[in-house]
Structures are given as structure tokens and as C-alpha cells.
SELOMAR-847312 format. One line per field, with one value per residue (C-alpha): residue number from 1; residue in three letters; x, y, z. Coordinates in nm, 2 decimals. Layout:
<pts>
num: NUM|...
residuo: ALA|...
u: X|...
v: Y|...
w: Z|...
</pts>
This chain:
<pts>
num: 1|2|3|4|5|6|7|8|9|10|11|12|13|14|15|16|17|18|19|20|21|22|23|24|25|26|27|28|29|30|31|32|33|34|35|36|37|38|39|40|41|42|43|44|45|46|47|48|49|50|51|52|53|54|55|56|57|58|59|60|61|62|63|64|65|66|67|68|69|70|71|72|73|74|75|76|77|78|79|80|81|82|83|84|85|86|87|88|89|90|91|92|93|94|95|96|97|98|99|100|101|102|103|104|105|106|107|108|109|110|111|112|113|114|115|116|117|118|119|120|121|122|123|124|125|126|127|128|129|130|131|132|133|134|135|136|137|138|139|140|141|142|143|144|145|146|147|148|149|150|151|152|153|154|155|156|157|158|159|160|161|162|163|164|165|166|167|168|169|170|171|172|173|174|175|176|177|178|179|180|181|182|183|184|185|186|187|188|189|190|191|192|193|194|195|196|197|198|199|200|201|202|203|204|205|206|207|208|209|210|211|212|213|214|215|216|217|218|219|220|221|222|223|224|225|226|227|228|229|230|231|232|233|234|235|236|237|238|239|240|241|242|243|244|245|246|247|248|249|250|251|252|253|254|255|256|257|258|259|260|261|262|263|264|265|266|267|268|269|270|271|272|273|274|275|276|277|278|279|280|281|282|283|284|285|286|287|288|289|290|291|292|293|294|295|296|297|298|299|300|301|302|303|304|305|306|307|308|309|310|311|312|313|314|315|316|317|318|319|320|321|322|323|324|325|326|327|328|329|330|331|332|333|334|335|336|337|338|339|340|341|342|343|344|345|346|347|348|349|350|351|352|353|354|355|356|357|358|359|360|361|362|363|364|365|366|367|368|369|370|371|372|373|374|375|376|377|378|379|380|381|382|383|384|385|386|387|388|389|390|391|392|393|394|395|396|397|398|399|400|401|402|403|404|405|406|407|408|409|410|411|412|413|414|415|416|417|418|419|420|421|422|423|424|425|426|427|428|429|430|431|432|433|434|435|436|437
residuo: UNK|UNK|UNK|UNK|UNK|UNK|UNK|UNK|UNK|UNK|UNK|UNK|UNK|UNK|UNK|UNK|UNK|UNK|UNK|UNK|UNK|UNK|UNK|UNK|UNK|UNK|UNK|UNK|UNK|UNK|UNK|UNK|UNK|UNK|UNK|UNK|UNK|UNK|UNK|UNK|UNK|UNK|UNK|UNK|UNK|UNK|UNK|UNK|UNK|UNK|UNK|UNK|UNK|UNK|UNK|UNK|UNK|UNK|UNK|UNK|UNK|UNK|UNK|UNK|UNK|UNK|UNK|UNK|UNK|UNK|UNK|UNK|UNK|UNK|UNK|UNK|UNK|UNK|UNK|UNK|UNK|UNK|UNK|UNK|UNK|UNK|UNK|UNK|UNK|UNK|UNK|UNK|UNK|UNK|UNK|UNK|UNK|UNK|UNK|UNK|UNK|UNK|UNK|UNK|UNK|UNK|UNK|UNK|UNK|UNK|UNK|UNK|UNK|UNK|UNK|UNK|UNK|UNK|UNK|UNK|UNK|UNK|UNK|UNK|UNK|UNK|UNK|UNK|UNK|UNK|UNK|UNK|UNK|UNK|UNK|UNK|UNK|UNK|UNK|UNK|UNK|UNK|UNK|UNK|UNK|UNK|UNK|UNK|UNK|UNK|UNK|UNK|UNK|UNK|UNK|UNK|UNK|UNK|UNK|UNK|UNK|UNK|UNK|UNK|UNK|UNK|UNK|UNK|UNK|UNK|UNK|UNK|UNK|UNK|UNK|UNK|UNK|UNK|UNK|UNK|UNK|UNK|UNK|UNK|UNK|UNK|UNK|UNK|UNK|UNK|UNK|UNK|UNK|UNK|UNK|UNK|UNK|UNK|UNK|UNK|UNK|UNK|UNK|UNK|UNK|UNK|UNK|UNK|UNK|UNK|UNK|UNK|UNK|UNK|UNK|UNK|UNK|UNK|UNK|UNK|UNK|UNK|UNK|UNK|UNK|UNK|UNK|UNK|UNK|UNK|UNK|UNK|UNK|UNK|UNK|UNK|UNK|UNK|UNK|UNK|UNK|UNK|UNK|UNK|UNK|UNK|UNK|UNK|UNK|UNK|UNK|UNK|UNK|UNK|UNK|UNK|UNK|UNK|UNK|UNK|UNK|UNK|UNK|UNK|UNK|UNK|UNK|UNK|UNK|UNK|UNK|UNK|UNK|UNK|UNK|UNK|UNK|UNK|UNK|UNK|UNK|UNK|UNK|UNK|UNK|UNK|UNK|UNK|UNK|UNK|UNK|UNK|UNK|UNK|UNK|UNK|UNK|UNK|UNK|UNK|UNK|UNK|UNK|UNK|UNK|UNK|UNK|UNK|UNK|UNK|UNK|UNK|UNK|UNK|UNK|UNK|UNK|UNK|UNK|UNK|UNK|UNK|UNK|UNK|UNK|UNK|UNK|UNK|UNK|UNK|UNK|UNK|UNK|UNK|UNK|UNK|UNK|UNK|UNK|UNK|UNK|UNK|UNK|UNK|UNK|UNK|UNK|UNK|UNK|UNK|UNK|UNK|UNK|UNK|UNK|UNK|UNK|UNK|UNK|UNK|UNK|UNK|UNK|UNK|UNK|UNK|UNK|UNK|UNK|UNK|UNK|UNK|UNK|UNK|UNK|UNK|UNK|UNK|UNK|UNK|UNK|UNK|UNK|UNK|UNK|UNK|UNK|UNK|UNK|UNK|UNK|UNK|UNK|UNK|UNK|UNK|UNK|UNK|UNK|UNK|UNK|UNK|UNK|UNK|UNK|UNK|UNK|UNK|UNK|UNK|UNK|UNK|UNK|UNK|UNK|UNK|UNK|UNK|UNK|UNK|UNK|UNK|UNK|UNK|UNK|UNK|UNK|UNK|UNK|UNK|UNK|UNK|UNK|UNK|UNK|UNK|UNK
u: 1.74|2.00|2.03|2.41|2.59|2.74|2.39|2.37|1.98|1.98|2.25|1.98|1.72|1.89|1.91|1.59|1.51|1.69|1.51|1.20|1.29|1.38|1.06|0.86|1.01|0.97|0.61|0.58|0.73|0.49|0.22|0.30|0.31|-0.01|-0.16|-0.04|-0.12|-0.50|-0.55|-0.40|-0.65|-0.96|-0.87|-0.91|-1.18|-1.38|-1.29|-1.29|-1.58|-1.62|-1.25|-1.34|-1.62|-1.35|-1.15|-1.40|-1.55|-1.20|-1.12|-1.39|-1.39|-1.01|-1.10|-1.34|-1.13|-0.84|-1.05|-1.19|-1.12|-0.90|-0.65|-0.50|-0.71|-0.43|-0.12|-0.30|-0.33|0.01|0.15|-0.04|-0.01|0.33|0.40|0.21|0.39|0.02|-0.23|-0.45|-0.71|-0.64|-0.59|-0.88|-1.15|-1.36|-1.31|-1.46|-1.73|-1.79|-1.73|-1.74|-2.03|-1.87|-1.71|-2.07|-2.04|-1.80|-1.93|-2.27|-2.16|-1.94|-2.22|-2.44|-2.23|-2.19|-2.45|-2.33|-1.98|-2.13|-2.35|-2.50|-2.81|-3.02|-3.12|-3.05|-2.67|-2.62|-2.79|-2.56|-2.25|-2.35|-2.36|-2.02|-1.85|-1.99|-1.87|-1.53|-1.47|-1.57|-1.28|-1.07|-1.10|-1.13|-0.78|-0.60|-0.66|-0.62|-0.27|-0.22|-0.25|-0.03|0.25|0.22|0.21|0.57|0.40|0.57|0.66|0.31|0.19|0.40|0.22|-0.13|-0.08|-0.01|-0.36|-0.63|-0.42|-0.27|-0.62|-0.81|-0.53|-0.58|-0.93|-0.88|-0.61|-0.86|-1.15|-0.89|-0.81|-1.10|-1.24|-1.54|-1.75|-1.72|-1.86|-1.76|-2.02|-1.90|-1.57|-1.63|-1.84|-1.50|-1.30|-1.52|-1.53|-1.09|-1.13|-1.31|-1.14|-0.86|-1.03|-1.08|-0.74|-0.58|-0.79|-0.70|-0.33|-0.34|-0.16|-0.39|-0.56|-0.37|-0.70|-0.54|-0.79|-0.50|-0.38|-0.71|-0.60|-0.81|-1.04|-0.95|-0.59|-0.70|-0.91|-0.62|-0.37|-0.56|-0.69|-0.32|-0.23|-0.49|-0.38|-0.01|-0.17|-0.36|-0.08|-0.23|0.08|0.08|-0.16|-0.49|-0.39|-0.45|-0.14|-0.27|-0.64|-0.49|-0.28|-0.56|-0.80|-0.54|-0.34|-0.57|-0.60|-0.25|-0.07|-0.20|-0.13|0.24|0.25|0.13|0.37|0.61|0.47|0.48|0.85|0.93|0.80|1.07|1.15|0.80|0.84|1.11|1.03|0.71|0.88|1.06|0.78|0.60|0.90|1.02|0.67|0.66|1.07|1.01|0.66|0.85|1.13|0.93|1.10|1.42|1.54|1.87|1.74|1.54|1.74|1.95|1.63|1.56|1.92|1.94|1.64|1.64|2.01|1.93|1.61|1.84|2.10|1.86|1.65|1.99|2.11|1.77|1.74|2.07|1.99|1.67|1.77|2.05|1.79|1.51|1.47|1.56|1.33|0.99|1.11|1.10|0.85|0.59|0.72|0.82|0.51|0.60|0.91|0.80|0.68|1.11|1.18|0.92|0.98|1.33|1.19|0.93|1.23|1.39|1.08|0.93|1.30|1.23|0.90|1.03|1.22|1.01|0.71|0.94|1.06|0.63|0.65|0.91|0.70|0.37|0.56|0.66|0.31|0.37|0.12|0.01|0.30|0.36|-0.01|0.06|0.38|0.15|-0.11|0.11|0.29|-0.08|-0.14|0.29|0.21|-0.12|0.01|0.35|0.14|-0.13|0.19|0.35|0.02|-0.01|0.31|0.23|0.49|0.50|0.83|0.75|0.50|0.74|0.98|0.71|0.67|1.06|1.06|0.80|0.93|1.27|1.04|0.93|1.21|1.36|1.08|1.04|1.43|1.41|1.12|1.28|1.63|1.44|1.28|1.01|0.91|1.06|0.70|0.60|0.97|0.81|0.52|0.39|0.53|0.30|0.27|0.50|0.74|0.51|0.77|0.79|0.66
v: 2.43|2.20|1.81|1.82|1.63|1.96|2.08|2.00|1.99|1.73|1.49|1.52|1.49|1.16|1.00|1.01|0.93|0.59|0.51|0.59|0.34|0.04|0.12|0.10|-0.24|-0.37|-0.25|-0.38|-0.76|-0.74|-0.69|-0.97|-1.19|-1.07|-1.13|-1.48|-1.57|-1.46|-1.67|-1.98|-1.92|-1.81|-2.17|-2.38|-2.18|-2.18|-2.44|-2.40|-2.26|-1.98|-1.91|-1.84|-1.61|-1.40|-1.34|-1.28|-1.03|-0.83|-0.87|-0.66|-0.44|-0.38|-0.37|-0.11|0.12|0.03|0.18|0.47|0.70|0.48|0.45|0.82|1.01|0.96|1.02|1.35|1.43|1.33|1.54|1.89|1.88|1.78|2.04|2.34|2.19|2.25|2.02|1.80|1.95|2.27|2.21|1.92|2.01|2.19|1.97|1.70|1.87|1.93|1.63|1.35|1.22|1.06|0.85|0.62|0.59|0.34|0.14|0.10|0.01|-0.25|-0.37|-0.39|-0.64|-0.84|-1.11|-1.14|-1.27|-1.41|-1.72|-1.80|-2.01|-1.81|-1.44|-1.30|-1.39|-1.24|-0.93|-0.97|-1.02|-0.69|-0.52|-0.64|-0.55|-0.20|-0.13|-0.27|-0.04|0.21|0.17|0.12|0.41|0.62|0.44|0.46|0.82|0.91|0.72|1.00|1.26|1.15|1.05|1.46|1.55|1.39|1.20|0.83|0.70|0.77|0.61|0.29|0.19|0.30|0.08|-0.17|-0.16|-0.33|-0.61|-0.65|-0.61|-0.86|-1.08|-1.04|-1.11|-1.41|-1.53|-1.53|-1.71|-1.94|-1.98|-1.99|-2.29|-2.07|-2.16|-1.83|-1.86|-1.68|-1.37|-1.31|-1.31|-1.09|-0.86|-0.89|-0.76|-0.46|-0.36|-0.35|-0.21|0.11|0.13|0.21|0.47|0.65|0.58|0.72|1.03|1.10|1.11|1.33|1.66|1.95|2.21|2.57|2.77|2.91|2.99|3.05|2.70|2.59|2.38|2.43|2.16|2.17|2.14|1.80|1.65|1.71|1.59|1.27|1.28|1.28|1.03|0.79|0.48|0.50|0.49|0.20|0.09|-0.16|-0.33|-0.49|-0.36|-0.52|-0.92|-0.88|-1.17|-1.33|-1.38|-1.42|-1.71|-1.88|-1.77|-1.87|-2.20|-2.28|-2.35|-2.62|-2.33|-2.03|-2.27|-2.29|-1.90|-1.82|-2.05|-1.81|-1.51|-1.60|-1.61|-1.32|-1.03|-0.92|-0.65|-0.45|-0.50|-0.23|-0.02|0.04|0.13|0.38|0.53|0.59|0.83|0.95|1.11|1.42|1.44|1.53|1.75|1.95|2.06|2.14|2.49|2.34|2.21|2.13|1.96|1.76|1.60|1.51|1.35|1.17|1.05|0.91|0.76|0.56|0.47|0.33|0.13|0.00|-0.11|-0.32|-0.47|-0.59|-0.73|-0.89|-1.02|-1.21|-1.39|-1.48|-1.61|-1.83|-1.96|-2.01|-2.34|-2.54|-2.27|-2.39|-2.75|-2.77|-2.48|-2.58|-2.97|-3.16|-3.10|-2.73|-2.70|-2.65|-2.27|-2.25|-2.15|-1.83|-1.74|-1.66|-1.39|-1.32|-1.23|-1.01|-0.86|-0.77|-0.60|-0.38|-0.30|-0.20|0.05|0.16|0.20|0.44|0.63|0.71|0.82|1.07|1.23|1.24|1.41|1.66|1.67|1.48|1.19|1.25|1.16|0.85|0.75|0.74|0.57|0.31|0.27|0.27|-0.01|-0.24|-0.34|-0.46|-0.66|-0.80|-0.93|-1.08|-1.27|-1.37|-1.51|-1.63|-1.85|-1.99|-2.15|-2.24|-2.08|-2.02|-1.89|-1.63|-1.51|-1.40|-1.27|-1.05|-0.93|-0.81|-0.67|-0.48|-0.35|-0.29|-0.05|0.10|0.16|0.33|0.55|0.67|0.73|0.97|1.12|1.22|1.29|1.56|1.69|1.89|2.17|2.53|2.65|2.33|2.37|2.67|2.63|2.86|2.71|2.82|2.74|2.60|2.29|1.97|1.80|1.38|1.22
w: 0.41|0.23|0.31|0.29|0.56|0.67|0.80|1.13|1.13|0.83|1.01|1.28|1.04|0.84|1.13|1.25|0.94|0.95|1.29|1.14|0.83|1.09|1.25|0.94|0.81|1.18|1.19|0.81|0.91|1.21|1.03|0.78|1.17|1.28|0.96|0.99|1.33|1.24|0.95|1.12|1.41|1.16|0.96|1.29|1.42|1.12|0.90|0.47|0.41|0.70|0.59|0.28|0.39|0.61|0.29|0.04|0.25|0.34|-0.05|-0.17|0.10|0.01|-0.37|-0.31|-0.12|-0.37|-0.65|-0.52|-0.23|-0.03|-0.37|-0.47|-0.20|0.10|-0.16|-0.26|0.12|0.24|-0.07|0.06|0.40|0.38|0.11|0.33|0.68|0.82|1.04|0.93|1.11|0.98|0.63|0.54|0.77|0.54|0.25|0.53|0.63|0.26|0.11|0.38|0.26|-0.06|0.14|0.13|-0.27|-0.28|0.06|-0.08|-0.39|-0.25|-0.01|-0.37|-0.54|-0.30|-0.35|-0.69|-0.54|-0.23|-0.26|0.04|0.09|0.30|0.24|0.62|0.55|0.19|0.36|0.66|0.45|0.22|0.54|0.63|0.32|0.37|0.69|0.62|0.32|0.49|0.79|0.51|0.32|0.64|0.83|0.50|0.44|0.83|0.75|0.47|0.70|0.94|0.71|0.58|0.93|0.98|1.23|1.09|1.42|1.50|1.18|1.24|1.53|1.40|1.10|1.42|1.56|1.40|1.29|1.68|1.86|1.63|1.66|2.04|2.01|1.79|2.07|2.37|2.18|2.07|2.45|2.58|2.36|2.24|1.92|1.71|1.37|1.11|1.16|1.51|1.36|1.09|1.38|1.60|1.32|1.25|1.64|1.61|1.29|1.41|1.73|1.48|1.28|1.62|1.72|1.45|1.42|1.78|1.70|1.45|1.56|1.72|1.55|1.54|1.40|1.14|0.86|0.63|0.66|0.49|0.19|-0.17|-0.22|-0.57|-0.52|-0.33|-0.61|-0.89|-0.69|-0.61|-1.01|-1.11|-0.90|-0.94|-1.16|-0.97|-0.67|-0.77|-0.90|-1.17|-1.29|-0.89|-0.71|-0.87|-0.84|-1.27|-1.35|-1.11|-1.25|-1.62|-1.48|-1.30|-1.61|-1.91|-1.73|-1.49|-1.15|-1.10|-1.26|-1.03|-0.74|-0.83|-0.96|-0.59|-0.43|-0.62|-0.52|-0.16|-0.20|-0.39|-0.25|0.06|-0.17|-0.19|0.21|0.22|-0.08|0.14|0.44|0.23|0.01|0.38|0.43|0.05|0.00|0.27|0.26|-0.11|-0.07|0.24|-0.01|-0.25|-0.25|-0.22|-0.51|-0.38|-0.11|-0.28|-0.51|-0.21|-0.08|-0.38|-0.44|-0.13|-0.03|-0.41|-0.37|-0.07|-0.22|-0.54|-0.28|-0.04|-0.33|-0.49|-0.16|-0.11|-0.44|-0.44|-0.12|-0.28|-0.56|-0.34|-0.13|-0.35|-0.45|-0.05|0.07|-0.15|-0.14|0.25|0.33|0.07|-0.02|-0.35|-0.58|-0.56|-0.67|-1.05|-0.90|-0.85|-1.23|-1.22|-0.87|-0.96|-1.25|-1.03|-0.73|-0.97|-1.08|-0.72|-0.68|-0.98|-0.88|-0.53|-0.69|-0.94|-0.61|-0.48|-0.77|-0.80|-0.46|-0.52|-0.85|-0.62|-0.41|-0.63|-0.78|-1.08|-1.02|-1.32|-1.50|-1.32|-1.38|-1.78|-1.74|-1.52|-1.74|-2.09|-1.95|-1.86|-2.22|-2.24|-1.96|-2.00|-2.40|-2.22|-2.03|-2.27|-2.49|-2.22|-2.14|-2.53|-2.49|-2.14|-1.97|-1.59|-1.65|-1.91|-1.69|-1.48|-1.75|-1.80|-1.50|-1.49|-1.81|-1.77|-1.40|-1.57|-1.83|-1.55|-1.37|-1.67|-1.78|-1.42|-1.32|-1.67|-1.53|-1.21|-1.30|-1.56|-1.26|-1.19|-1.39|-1.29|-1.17|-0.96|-0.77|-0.58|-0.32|-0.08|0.25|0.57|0.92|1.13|1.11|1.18|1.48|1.41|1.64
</pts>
């Protein structure tokens, strides 16, 4: 079916499509609230050192799902059963019941290391903590690839309020202790945020769409693994995704340095915002038309137009507001972080686009391409940066940063306005329409 205007079912379908986009950034700016709220309430309830505990704990825990399944696993998943227009029921539950179990690799691996990162005085709490970190990559890995099959379902309103959930109900609980004057420390928090945490599993798994029992709709494990092989180090995203300029900054210029370069990373990143609310929907639109070529490239031309639009808007008004914004918001001694945060604002708006342009090549099943671009690009930015640091240079840092996200942008747009090779335009299309919902 075409996307031209002229289609009645695609004027339907672009403005649902715009709903679902307002949703998204809504739900992604709430989230960004919640996440707030919590860590001004963890602070008072816990103090330094508690805090600290909270956030090493959910950083590996996020590292380790980053990595391994929880990275290219729910990219390859969106992409087939977007691509196939079947359930996730239908289509993954025999590579679950087969490989479910590979899911624990990655948590007790995170649980291992923990001690090493984690110094605590007593044994019981390193043990306690390991245990922690397990669980908590575990309900990552599992929500973020439940996500994945919800966003392939067409399920993104769905999804919006999903991604809602464990943030909202821990912030709940965190509200009423708060209340109530209770002395939580910071196990019983970490415990609290577990409890919401697989609440949400469950609650996302239960809105998944119904099985039809189609044994046809069955997808090929193998087709699983290579899509979530070739999309591996875009998923991951290693240019952004990893925190690496920020651990050369604090590593290379020290610790006054990384202070300002996160000051001006606080301030820069609207952009990635949106770009995410618009991967969220780019990804199935582009799997669905698979065998649609025309279609597609109406999918793709709109949805990125609409990305290089909003990030050059947003990037403007940044760059206006910049400087009063970190002189009253963070105070005097920060307004050295002003001269990188305006690179780093026009970086973040070139990396918003190039996040969506590797949306629209998983989507088409060339995640593999987008990986090498990704990882060709690494060594360009780790060198700007390790120059950038020998002449002590916040700025160039962030120079860095947008030249290599203008690279990017450029070697992805060639990729897609190539396109897809003539034998990955065509893909068996079964089962019924999946209905947003």
C-alpha cells in the first residue's frame, strides 16, 4: 500500500502516527520528571554515600544489558515481527523456550564483577549488592526486549505508557516513605526498586497482543540472532551510548574538567529526546514496508525530514539560551562548561539524526551496515578527543563530538538514499495487520 497523501488509509495512518510521536516525547519528558523527582528524594533519604550505592548499582546493571542481550536483541525483534505483521507470542515463543535461559549469562556475570566496583566493608552487603545487580539486569534486559516486541507489534501507545511504569511506581513508592517520615536505607530502596521493576516486566508481557496459534507465524531463530549480530554495535551505539568521552574527559583533564563537560551535557541533549521518540516509530513503519519500496521511502523521507527540522529548531533555541540558562541553573563557576556546550548542542542535534537514520537501516535489515559505519567512526573520535585533551581543550572535545556526528550523518544518509539491496526489498508478509493500540 503506498504512503501518498492520496491514500486514504495513510492520511489515517500519518496521523496517528503524529499522535503516537506527541505521546512518545510526552512519555520521554516524563520520564526525564520521574527520573528527577526519584533522585532528589533518594539524595535526602539517603544521603552521599547510599546515593552513590543506588547509582552504581543501576549503572552496571544498565551496562550489562547495554552490552549483551538488552543492546541489539530488541532492535532484531522489533525489525521481524514488524516485518512478518505477526504476534509476539506467535513468532518468539519457541526461540524463548529455547533460548531463555541465556538471559542469566549476562546477570551473573554482572552480579560477578560487582565487588570489584563495589567496596563495601562488610561481606553480607557486597554479596547483597551482587545480588542486586543481578536482578536488575535481568528486568532490564527482559523490559527492554518486551519493549521490542511491542514497538513490532504496532503496539506504541501501549509501549508509551509501559516505558511509564517502573519509573512512575518507584517514584510512588519513594513519595509515600518520603511522606511518611520512614528511615529507608539504601537496601530497602534498592529492594523497592526491584519489586516496581518486575511488576513492569509482568506488565508489559501482559500487554503484548494475544496469541493467534499459527505455527506458520513461527519466526527462524536464526533470522533473530543475525539480525541482532548485524545490529549489534549500532544498537549499542558506542559513539553515545557507552559514556566513553565522558571517561576520557574525566581520565585525560581530570575531575574539574568532567564536572564542567557534564554541566554541558545536561544542557545539550533535547535533541536525542525527540530523535528517540521517532526511532520508537521509524523502526516497524520501515520493517512493515519492507515490500513496498515506494512506501518506504515515503516513510523514510518523512519521518527524517521531520527529525532534521526539529533538531535544527531545537538547536537554535539552544544555542540562544545557552549561556543565562547554565549561569542561573547551575551558578557562576560553571559558565566555563558554556564554550563546549554549544559544540556539544550541535553535536547532540547531529547525533539525533544520525540515531534515526540507524533506525531506518535496522529496519530494513541493514544493521550491519550501520554497525561498521559506528564502529569506523570510534577510533576518529576517541583520537579528536585524546588531541583535544593535550591542548586542554574542553572546547575541542566537543568539536569532536560534532564532527564526528556530521561523519556520521553523512555516511548514513548515503547509505539510505542507496537503499536496500533488490533482494532484501522483498519479504514474505504473513498474518494479519497488528492494530496500534
Amino acid at each position: 500500500m503506498s504512503e501518498e497523501p492520496s491514500d486514504p488509509a495513510a492520511g489515517t495512518r500519518q496521523m496517528r502516527d503524529r499522535f503516537t510521536f506527541l505521546l512518545i516525547v510526552t512519555a520521554t519528558f516524563g520520564l526525564q520528571l520521574l527520573t528527577l523527582v526519584t533522585g532528589i528524594i533518594m539524595a535526602r533519604l539517603l544521603g552521599v554515600e547510599g546515593r552513590g550505592l543506588i547509582a552504581l548499582v543501576i549503572a552496571v546493571g544498565l551496562f550489562a544489558s547495554q552490552i549483551s542481550l538488552g543492546g541489539s536483541l530488541p532492535s532484531s525483534v522489533t525489525k521481524l515481527v514488524a516485518e512478518r505483521r505477526v504476534t509476539a507470542r506467535d513468532g518468539l515463543r519457541d526461540v524463548a523456550r529455547r533460548r531463555g535461559w541465556l538471559v542469566l549469562v549476562p546477570c551473573l556475570l554482572a552480579g560477578a564483577v560487582t565487588p570489584v566496583v563495589h567496596h563495601s566493608g562488610g561481606t553480607s552487603d557486597t554479596v547483597a549488592a551482587a545480588v542486586v545487580v543481578a536482578v536488575v539486569t535481568f528486568q532490564t534486559i527482559a523490559f527492554q526486549v518486551l519493549a521490542g516486541c511491542l514497538q513490532g507489534e504496532g503496539r506504541l501507545v501501549r509501549m508509551a505508557w509501559v516505558a511509564l511504569a517502573p519509573q512512575g511506581m518507584f517514584t510512588v513508592v519513594l513519595v509515600v516513605v518520603l511522606a511518611a517520615g520512614w528511615s529507608w536505607d539504601a537496601y530497602a530502596v534498592l529492594a523497592a526498586y526491584v519489586v516496581t521493576g518486575l511488576l513492569s516486566v509482568g506488565f508489559a508481557h501482559a500487554s503484548l497482543l494475544p496469541a493467534r496459534g499459527r505455527a506458520d507465524d513461527a519466526i527462524d531463530e536464526s533470522l533473530v540472532w543475525r539480525e541482532a549480530r548485524g545490529n549489534y554495535v549500532s544498537s549499542v551505539r558506542p559513539i553515545d551510548g557507552l559514556g566513553l568521552e565522558r571517561i576520557l574527559v574525566g581520565a585525560l583533564l581530570g575531575t574539574v574538567s568532567l564536572g564542567l563537560f557534564a554541566t554541558a551535557l545536561a544542557v545539550s541533549n533535547l535533541c536525542r529526546l525527540v530523535s528517540n521518540a521517532v526511532r520508537v516509530i521509524v523502526l516497524p513503519r520501515v520493517a512493515t514496508h519492507q515490500d513496498d519500496p515506494v512506501a518506504q521511502r515515503a516513510v523514510v523521507r518523512r519521518w527524517v525530514g521531520i527529525t532534521v527540522v526539529l533538531a535544527t529548531a531545537i538547536v537554535v533555541v539552544l544555542e540562544i539560551v545557552v549561556e543565562p540558562v547554565v549561569r542561573l541553573a547551575f551558578g557562576q563557576e560553571f559558565v566555563g562548561a558554556v564554550g563546549c556546550a554549544r559544540w556539544l548542542i550541535v553535536a547532540d542535534g547531529l547525533l539525533a539524526v544520525r540515531s534515526v537514520l540507524i533506525a531506518v537501516m535496522q529496519g530494513q535489515g541493514r544493521g550491519s551496515t550501520a554497525s561498521w559505519i559506528e564502529l569506523a567512526l570510534v577510533p576518529v573520535l576517541l583520537v579528536g578527543i585524546v588531541v583535544a585533551a593535550a591542548h586542554e581543550s574542553l572546547v575541542g572535545v566537543g568539536m569532536t563530538l560534532a564532527a564526528v556526528g556530521l561523519l556520521s550523518c553523512l555516511a548514513l544518509g548515503r547509505a539510505v538514499g542507496r537503499g536496500p539491496r533488490a533482494a532484501g526489498r522483498h519479504a514474505r508478509r504473513r498474518g494479519r495487520d497488528v492494530v496500534v493500540g
